[in-house]
N, C-alpha and C positions, 0 to 999 in steps of 0.2 A: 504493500500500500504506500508504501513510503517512497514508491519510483515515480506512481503516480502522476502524468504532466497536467500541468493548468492551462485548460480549454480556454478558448480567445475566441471573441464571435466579434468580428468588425460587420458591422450594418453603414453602408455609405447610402444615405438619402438622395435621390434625384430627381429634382423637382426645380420648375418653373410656371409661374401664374400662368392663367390663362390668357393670352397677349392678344386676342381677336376681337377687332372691331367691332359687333353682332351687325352694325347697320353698313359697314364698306365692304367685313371679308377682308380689311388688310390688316396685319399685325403692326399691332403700336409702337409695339418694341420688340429688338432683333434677336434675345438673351437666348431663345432657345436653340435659334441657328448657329451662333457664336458659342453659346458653352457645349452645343453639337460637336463644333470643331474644334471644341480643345480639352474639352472634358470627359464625357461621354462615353467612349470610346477608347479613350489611350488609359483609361483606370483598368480595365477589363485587358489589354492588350499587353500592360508590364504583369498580368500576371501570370499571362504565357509563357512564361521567363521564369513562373519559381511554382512547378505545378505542386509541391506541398503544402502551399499558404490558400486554404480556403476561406471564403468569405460570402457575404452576404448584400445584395442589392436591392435597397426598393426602389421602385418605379412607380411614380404618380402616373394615373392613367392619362390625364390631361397631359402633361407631358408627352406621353407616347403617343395622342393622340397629334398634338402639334408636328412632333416627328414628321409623324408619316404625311401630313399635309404638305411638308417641305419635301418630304421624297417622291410621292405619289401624284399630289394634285398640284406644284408647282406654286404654291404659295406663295403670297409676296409680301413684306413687310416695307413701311417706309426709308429704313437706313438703304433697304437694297435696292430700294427703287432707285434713292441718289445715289447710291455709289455704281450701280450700273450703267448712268446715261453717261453719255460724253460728257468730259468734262469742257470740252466749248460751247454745250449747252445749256448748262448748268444757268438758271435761274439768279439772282441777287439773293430772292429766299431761299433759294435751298442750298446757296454758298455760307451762306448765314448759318444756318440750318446745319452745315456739315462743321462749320468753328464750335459749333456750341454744345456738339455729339458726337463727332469724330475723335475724342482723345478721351474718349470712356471709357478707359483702362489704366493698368495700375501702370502709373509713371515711370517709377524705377525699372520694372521688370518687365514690362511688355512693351513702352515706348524708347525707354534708351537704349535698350539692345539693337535698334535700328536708328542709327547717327542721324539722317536724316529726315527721319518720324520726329524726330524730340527736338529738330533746329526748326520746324513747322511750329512745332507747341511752341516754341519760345517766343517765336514769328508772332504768332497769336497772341500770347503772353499769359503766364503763367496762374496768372490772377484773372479770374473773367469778367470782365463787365459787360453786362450783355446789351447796353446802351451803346458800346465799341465795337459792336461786331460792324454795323453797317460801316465804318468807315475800315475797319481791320480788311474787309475783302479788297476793297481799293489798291490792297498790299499784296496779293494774293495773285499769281500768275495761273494760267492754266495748267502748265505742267505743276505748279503746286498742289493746286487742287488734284487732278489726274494720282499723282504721289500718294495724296492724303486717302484717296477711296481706295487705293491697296491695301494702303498701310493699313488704314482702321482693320481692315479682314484679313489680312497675313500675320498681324500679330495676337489676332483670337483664334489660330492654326497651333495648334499644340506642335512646342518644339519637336515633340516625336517625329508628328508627319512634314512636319519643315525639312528634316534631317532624311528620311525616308524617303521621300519623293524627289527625283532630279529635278523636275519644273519648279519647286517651291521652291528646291536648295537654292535654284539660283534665281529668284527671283528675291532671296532674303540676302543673298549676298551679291547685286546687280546693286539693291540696295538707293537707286534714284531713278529720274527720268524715265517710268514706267509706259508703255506703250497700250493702246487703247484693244490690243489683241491679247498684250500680255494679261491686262485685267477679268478680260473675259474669257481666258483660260482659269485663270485664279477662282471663278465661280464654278467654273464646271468642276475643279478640283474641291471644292469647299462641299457640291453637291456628293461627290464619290464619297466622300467620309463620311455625310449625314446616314448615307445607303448602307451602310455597314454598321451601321450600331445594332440598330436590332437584332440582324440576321448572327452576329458575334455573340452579345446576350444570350440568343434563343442557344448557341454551339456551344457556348459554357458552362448552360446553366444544364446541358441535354451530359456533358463528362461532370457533373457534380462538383465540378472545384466550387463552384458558387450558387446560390440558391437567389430565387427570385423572390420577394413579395410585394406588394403594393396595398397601395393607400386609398382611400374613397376617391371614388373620380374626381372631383374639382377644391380636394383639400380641404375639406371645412375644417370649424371646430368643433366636432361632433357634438359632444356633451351640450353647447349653446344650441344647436340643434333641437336636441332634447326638449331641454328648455333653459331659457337664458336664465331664471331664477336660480339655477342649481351653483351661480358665478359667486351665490351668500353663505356657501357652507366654509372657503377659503379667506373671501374678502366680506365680512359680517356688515359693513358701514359702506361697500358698494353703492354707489349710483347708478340705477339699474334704466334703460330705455321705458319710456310711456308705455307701452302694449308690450305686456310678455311675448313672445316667440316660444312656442311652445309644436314641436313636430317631427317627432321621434320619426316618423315616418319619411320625414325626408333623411333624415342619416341613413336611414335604414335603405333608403332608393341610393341613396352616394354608395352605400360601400355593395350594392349588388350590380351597380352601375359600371365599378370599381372591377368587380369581380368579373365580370362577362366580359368587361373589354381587355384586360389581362386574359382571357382564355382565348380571347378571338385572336391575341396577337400571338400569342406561346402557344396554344394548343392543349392547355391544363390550368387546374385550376392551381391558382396560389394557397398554400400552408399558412403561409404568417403576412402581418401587417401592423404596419407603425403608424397607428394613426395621427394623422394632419397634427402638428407639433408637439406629437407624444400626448396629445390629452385624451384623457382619460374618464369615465365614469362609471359606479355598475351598471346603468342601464346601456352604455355601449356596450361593454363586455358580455352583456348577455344576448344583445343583438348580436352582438360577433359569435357567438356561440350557437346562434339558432344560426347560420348559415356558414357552419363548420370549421370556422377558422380556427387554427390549432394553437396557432402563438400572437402574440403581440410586444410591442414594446414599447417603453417610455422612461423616466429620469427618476435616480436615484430616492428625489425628491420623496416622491410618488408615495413609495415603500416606505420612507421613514414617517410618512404622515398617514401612511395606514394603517402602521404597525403602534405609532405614537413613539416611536423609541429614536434616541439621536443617532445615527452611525456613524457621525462626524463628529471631532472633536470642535473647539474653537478656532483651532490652529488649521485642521482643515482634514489631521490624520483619521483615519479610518478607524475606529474602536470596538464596531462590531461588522467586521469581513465575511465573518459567515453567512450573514444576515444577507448582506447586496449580491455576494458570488454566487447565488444560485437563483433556476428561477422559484415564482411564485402557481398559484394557481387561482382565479375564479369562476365560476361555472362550468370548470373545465376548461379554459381556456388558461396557457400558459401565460406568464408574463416575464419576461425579464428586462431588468431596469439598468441603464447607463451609468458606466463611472462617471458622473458628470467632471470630474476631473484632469481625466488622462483623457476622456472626450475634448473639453476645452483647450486641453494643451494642445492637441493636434489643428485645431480651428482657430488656436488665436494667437500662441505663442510662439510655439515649434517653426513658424516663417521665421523667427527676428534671429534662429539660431545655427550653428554650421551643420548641414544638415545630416552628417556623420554620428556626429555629439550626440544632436536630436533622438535619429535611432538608436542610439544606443543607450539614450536617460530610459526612454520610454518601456525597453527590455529590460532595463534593470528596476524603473518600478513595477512591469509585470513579477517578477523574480521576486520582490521584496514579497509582492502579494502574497505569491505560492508559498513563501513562508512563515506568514503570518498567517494561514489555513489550516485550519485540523486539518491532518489526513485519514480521516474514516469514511471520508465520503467524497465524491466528484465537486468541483464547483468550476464556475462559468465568470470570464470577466467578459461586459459587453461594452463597448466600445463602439459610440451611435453619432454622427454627426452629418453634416451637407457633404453632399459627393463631388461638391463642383465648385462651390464661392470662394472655397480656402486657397484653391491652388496658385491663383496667380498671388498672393504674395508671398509665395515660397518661387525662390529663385529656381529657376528651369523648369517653371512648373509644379515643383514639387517632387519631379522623378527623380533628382538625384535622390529626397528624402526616401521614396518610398522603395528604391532600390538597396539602400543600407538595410535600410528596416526589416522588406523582405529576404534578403540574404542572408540575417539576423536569426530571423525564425525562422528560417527553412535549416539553420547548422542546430538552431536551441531542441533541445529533445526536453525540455522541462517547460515546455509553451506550446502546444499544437492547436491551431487553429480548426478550426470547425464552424459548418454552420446550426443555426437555431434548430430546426428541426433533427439534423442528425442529433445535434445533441439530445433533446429530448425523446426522441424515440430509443435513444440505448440509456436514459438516465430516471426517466422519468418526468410527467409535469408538472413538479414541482409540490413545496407545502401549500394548503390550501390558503388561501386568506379571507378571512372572516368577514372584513369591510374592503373598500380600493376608495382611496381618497379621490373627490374629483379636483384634478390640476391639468397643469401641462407641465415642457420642459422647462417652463420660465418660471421660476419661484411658486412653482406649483398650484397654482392659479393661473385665471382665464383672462388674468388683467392685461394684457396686450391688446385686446379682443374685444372686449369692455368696459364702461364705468366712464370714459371720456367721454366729454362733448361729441366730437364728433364719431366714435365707437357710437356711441347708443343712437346719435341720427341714425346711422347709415340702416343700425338693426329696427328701427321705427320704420323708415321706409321701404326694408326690405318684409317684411311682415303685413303692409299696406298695398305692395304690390302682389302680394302672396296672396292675400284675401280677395284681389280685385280679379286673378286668374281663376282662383277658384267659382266665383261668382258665375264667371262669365260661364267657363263650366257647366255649375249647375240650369242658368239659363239656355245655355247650348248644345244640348246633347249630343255626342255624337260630332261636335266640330275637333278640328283636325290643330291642338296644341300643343303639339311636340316640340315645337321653335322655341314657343314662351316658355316653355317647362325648361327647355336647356338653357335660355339667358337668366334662369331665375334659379337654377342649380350651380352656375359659373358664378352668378353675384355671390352665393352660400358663400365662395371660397372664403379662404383665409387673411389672402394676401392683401385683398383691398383694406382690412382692420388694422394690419401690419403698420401701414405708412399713415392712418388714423391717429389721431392721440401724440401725443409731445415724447414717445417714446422713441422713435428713429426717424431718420429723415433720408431723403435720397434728392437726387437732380430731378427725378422724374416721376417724385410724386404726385404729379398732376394728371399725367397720364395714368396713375392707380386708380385716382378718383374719379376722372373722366371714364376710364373701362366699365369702374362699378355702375358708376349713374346710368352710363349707355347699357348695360344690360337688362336694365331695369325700365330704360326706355322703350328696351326693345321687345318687353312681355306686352306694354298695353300695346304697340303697332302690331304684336302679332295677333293680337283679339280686338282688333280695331277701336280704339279706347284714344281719346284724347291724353297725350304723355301731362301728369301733373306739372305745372310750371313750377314746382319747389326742384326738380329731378335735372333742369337745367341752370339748379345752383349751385355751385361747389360745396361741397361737406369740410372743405379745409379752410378753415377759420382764417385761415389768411387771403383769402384767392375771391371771400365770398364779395367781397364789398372794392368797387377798381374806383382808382384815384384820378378827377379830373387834369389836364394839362393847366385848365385855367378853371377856376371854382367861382364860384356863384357869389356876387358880390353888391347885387341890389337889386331894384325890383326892374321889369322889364315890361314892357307893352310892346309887344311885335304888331305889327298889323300882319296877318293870314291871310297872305295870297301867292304863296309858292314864287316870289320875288325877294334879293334882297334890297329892301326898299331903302335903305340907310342902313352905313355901319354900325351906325350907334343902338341900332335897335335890338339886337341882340350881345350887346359890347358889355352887359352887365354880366349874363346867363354864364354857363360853364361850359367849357370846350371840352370835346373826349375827343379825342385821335384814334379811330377805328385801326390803324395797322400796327399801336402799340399794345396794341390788346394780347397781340399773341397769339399764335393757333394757324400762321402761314400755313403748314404744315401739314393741318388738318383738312382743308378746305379748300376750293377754286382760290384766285383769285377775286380779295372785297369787292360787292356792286357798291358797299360804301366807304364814303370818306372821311364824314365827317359828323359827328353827333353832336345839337348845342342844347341846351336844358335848362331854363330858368322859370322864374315865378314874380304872379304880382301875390297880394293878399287874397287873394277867392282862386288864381286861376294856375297850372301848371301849363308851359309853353314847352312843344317838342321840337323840333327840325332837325332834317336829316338829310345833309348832302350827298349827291349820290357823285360816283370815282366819274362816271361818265354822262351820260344823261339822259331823264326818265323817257325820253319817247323811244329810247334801244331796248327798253326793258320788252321783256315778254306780256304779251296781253293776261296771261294767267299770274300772274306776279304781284302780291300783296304784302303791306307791312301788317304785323300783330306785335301792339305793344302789350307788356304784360306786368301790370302792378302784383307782388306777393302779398305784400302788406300797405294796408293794414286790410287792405279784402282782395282777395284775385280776382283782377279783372281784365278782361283782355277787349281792348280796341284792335279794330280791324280795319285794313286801308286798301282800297283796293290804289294801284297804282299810274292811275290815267289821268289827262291834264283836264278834264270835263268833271273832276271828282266834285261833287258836290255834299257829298256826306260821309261819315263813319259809324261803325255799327258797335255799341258798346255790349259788351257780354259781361256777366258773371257768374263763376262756380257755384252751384246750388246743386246739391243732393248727388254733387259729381259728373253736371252736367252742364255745359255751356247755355245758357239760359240768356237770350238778350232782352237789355232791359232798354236800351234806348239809341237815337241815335244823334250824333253830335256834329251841328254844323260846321263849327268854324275848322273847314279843315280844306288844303290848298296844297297842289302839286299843280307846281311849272318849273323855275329852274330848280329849285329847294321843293322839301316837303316841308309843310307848317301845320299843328294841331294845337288848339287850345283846347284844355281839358277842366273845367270845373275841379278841385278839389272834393267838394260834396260828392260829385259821380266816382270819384275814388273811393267814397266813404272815408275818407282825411280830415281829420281837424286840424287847426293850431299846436306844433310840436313833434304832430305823429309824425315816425319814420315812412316812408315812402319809397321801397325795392324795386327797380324796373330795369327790363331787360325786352330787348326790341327783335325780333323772328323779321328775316326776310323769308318769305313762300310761294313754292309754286306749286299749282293744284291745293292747295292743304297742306305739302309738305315743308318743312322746313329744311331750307338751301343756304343760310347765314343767320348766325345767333350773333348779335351786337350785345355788351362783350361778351367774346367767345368762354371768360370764366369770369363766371361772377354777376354780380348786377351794380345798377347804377343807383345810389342812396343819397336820399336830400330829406330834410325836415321840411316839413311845412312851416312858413313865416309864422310868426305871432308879429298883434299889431303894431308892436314897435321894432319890426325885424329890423327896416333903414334908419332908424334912429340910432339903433343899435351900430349899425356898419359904419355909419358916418360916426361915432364915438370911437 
């Protein structure tokens, strides 16, 4: 008993959001194609090189399902839109557009390995100010640009296949002045790697060195699922969203959704699964249990707050080993929980280290383990982390680390690697446990996910459009809602709560939010439902409310007649700059130019210049301006120079109800509306939200600003009194 080796079960997570448009079909962002080509794939490929080190994979289905959309169906995301066109053709915005997204990689290790990539970034400057880009292109040669769309995608090519492939090698060591063919080899070569992840997976998981399992189709967080109430058993003093969410049956639909599409790609069902950030709950575990699942996993945490007992000392040492090295059991269903330690060092520290050292601290804390373990019986260290975000800041990727490491263990006869199911079917599954704390991997609660402002919006709205599917449903038998059921499964995820709340931040957290809102916009179009105007306001507390060029500074009397009849008469009102708004990217080219917004005591004054001029517009082409508060209301314009009136609507029982229509309203060169405040239902002080729809047919074709709305207090009677002091 005493020769006995300690089992090692590394679980690498591989996972990315769901990155699709629901309303274009184009990916927002490129992460899945890119961590495609550098991660993916060469994890599974170094360990063709050490066939004794087994290990374990999970596979988000969503993931796998993006995959094959890039392999299969040709897919196209916007980074690849721009970095495919010529770069003599290349736009102003989307030169822009490539300064300000083109060097989203880790600086040290994927931009200055290439002298040339990182004398751009300088070019640019290292500091962004994104009020500098328009003049920063001015700097910018075509063959710089041309360069730069290489470069962004040669250096998210994992050093393996850079080294491997003739065409890459020398296209990484040509190193400048890239050619408009060589580029376009560089994608067909980017596509050949995407093509082989699966089919390597399905060929290693079929010789058992690694075992497969997966996660609920689009990530959620299951237990919130459930229901969000269960977030008060961790966090007692939580601030919980308005309308419980309560709907076991949709976890229940994620992880069978989970499971089918794992069988359709592999051919078998999956053994285990790590649910969406290791959380946990009985009543998941018992769903996981009615639909066979044999193991799961999640954080140390977990176990010490189900058990109630510390396993950690204060210093951070282990003091009861026995306890976390092996698994657990509820309803049958195994559990084994993460060193969150030797986890973290591999995710956060082991980059800053020589990567020799690294592997060889890490085998000597496994070592320490083994003998701080009774030996009367088996035990298991798990070792659970991201399969893909760590590597680039680990130099070369991390291969040199994982090459010590695996060489390491493959000579260690007192460490054998194994995966979760082998282990459990020769050891057993585990002691049983009595309770299962509900958390996650993050301090053992839901709070990532929860309790914030904008956390408990997003789960308000997503439970709102849940109820309003359902409805439509029971009113429509038989109608055909598979579209809206999968934007309203993808909104479940996780990811969008992630970049929610003052817990982390990224460049491109606006595109998390805008994803979220657009799926949700896209359950009511897909059951023909007017999208609520709160759905095209940002949930990120910063992005809701956009800052005039020139602010409102006294009272105004325009005369409405689609002329401007003097400067001065809108010289008080506030200027918006329609192309500082952001969202080139998203959208045509603006029909507008320019937004002014001002007020006397009783009246709100609109005008809206248009880039070109209203007699080009389309005969079907109307503005809808839209008040949130203090009552939703939406004015409708139609857009012809004979306009003699506008049609005022408001929200009532969730239905556009019109209550009147308003004269003062003028299109010739400008648009002009005078709106009553009373028709807003506005008084003295009230806040006032507006955000202005250009449409065609009924559809919306430009959102004026594209995030956010436009916010003014109504005057009280001494507003100019007030301004002139």
């Amino acid at each position: 008993m005493t020769d006995r080796p300690l089992s090692l079960a590394f679980i690498w997570h591989m996972h990315q959001p769901f990155y699709k448009d629901p309303l274009t079909d184009f990916y927002r962002l490129p992460w899945v194609r890119l961590h495609g080509t550098k991660d993916y794939l060469d994890m599974v490929e170094i360990l063709k090189e050490f066939p004794q080190v087994r290990q374990n994979f999970n596979l988000v289905p969503s993931l796998l399902e993006q995959l094959v959309d890039y392999t299969d169906n040709n897919a196209r995301d916007i980074f690849l839109e721009v970095s495919r066109k010529k770069a003599a053709d290349l736009s102003d915005d989307e030169k822009i557009f490539m300064l300000e997204n083109f060097f989203l990689a880790h600086w040290d290790n994927m931009i200055r390995p290439f002298p040339r990539y990182y004398a751009l970034l300088v070019k640019r400057g290292t500091h962004l100010i994104k009020s500098d880009l328009v003049r920063a292109i001015k700097y910018f040669t075509e063959s710089d640009f041309r360069d730069l769309q290489v470069f962004f995608n040669l250096c998210w090519i994992d050093p393996l296949f850079r080294t491997r492939d003739p065409f890459l090698r020398m296209l990484a060591e040509k190193g400048h002045d890239y050619t408009e063919d060589e580029k376009e080899v560089l994608f067909l070569k980017q596509m050949e790697i995407l093509k082989q992840i699966i089919p390597t997976y399905r060929e290693m998981a079929a010789t058992k060195q690694i075992e497969l399992s997966f996660t609920p189709f689009y990530h959620p967080i299951l237990p919130l699922l459930c229901d969000t109430d269960i977030a008060r058993v961790a966090m007692p003093g939580v601030k919980l969203p308005k309308t419980r969410f309560r709907h076991p049956e949709d976890a229940e639909r994620q992880i069978t959704m989970g499971i089918d599409y794992f069988e359709k790609v592999f051919n078998y069902r999956p053994a285990g699964m790590w649910p969406s950030e290791g959380a946990v709950s009985e009543e998941v575990l018992r769903t996981a249990a009615r639909h066979g699942i044999q193991w799961v996993a999640t954080d140390e945490g977990i176990l010490s707050n189900s058990l109630s007992r510390r396993l950690r000392d204060n210093a951070g040492n282990m003091v009861e080993p026995s306890l976390l090295y092996r698994p657990h059991s509820y309803e049958e269903v195994s559990i084994v929980f993460r060193d969150h330690q030797i986890s973290d060092l591999i995710g956060f520290v082991y980059s800053q280290w020589d990567p020799k050292n690294a592997a060889e601290d890490l085998i000597g804390r496994l070592l320490h383990i083994r003998e701080t373990l009774p030996k009367d019986r088996p035990h298991l260290v798990s070792i659970i982390l991201d399969g893909e975000n760590a590597w680039e800041h680990f130099k070369n990727d991390g291969r040199d680390f994982f090459m010590y490491l695996y060489e390491g263990l493959s000579r260690e006869q007192r460490i054998q690697t194994t995966t979760v199911s082998d282990y459990i079917s020769t050891h057993g599954r585990g002691d049983r446990l009595d309770r299962v704390h509900p958390g996650s991997w993050i301090n053992s609660n839901y709070g990532i996910w929860i309790g914030h402002e904008e956390d408990n919006l997003s789960w308000d709205y997503l439970g709102d459009t849940r109820d309003r599917l359902v409805e439509y449903e029971e009113t429509n038998p038989g109608a055909d809602t598979q579209k809206a059921w999968k934007s309203l499964f993808a909104a479940e995820g996780s990811d969008w709560n992630w970049w929610y709340g003052d817990e982390h931040t990224t460049e491109t957290e606006e595109e998390f939010d805008e994803l979220f809102r657009l799926n949700l916009m896209n359950v009511f179009k897909e059951i023909d439902r007017d999208v609520p105007a709160r759905l095209y306001v940002p949930i990120l507390r910063e992005d809701r409310g956009v800052v005039p060029e020139l602010a409102i500074r006294g009272f105004i009397n325009p005369k409405i007649d689609g002329l401007v009849t003097s400067y001065y008469e809108w010289y008080q009102g506030a200027q918006y700059d329609v192309k500082i708004s952001g969202g080139s990217m998203h959208k045509a080219e603006s029909l507008i130019s320019t937004i002014y917004y001002g007020f006397n005591q009783n009246n709100l004054f609109v005008r809206i210049d248009p880039k070109g001029a209203f007699g080009e517009f389309d005969d079907d082409i109307d503005f809808a301006l839209h008040t949130l508060a203090p009552a939703n209301i939406m004015i409708v314009c139609p857009v012809t120079e004979d306009l003699q009136r506008a049609e005022l609507f408001e929200m009532l029982d969730e239905k556009w109800v019109k209550i009147k229509d308003l004269g003062e309203v003028a299109v010739r060169e400008i648009f002009e509306i005078c709106i009553p405040f009373a028709d807003l239902k506005a008084g003295a002080s009230d806040e006032i939200t507006i955000f202005i729809s250009m449409r065609k047919n009924g559809e919306e074709v430009e959102r004026c600003p594209w995030r956010g709305h436009i916010s003014l207090k109504v005057p009280t009677a001494d507003f100019e009194a007030m301004m002139w002091y």
